[in-house]
N, C-alpha and C positions, 0 to 999 in steps of 0.2 A: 612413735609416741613421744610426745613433748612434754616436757621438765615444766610443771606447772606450779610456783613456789605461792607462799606466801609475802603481801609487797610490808615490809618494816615498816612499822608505828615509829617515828622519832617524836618525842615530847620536846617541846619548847617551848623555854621561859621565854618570854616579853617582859623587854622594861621599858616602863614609860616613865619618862621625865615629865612632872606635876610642879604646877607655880600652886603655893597656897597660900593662906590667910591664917589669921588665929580665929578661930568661932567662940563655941565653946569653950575650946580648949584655947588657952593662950599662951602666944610664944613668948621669951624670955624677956623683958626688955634690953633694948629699944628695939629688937626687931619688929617687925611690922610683917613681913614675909618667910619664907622660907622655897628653897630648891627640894626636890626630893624625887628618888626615882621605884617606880612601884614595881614590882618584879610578880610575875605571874604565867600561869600555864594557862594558854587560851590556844584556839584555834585561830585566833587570828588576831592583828597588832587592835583591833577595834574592839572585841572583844576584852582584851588586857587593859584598854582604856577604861569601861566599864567597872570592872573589878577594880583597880585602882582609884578610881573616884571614890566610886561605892565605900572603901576600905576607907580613907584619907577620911570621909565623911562622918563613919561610923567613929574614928577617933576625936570626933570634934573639932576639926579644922575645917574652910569652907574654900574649895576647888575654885580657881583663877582661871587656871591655863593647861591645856597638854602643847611641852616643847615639841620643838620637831627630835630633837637628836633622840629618839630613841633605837632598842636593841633588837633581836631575838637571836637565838641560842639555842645549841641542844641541852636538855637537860644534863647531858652528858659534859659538858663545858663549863659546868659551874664554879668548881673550886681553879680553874683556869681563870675564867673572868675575872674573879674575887683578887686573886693573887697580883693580876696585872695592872686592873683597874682601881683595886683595892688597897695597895699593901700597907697603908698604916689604917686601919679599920677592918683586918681580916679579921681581927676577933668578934666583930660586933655583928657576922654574919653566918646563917648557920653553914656548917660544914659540908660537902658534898655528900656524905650520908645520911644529913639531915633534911635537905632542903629539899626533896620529892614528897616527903611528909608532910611539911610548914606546907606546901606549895598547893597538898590533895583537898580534896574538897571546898573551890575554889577560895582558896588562901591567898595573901596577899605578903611579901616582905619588904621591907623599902628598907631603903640604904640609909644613910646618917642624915639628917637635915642639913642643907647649908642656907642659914640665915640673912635676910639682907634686911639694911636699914630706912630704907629709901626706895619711891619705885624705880 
């Protein structure tokens, strides 16, 4: 008789790096643009693009670009990512016991904007 297990579920954020615009919502002056990377749990890096448009859009801004450098990750690497990639904006992100919560129900969290003036 053979050991017949269960195969492990690992959830995985995606982040996708988004070029956006000011729509509705506008950005600070003189910006004109903004960097920003959208964090989300999908089955796949195309799917997580999705959600992040979708999100970026719902806040009023209007979607440019998906960069190439994006991530994916176990959920379980969260507050690892944050700390490495992060460390002066760890506060501004939620915590590894937060971020399966922010994340359920196809949730969306994006990192700090970084703005440019110019294309």
């Amino acid at each position: 008789m053979g050991f017949l297990g269960k195969k492990t579920m690992v959830t995985t954020i995606h982040g996708i790096r988004l070029k956006i615009r000011a729509g509705t919502e506008q950005l600070p002056p003189p910006l004109i643009g903004a960097y920003v990377t959208a964090f989300s749990i999908a089955a796949d890096p195309r799917e997580a693009v999705v959600k992040g448009v979708r999100a970026i859009q719902a806040m009023g801004y209007d979607f440019e670009d998906v960069l190439p450098e994006g991530l994916s990750m176990p959920l379980t690497d969260w507050a690892s990512y944050v700390s490495h990639s992060w460390p002066d904006y760890e506060a501004e992100f939620p915590t590894q016991r937060d971020i399966a919560a922010r994340l359920a129900d196809n949730g969306v969290v994006f990192s700090p904007f970084a703005g440019f003036e110019a294309p």
